[in-house]
C-alpha positions, 0 to 999 in steps of 0.5 A: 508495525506493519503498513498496506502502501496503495499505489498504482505508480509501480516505481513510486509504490517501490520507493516508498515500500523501500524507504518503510522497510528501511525503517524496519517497517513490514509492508504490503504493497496494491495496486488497486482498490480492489488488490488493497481491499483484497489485502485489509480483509486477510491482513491486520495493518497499523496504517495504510499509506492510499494514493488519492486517484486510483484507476479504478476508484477514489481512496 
C-alpha cells in the first residue's frame, strides 16, 4: 500500500512516515499543498494522510 503523508511539522511528518514504514507501508512525504499536489499528479497512492492547516492552504 502506499500513502502520501502531507504535513508541514518536519519532525511530526518523520513520525508518522516512521511508524507507516514500520508497518510495511510505502510512503511519500509533502510539505505543502503545492508539493502534495505535485506528488498525486506523477504517483498512484492508496491513501493520503492531510494535516487540516497547512501554510499555504486548507486540506
Amino acid at each position: 500500500m502506499r500513502v502520501l503523508v502531507v504535513e508541514d511539522d518536519e519532525d511530526l511528518a518523520f513520525a508518522i512516515g516512521t511508524a507507516l514504514r514500520g508497518a510495511g507501508l510505502s510512503v511519500d512525504e509533502a510539505g505543502s499543498l503545492d508539493v502534495a499536489d505535485q506528488l498525486l499528479f506523477v504517483n498512484g497512492y492508496d491513501c493520503a494522510v492531510f494535516d487540516r492547516m497547512l501554510p499555504d492552504g486548507d486540506a
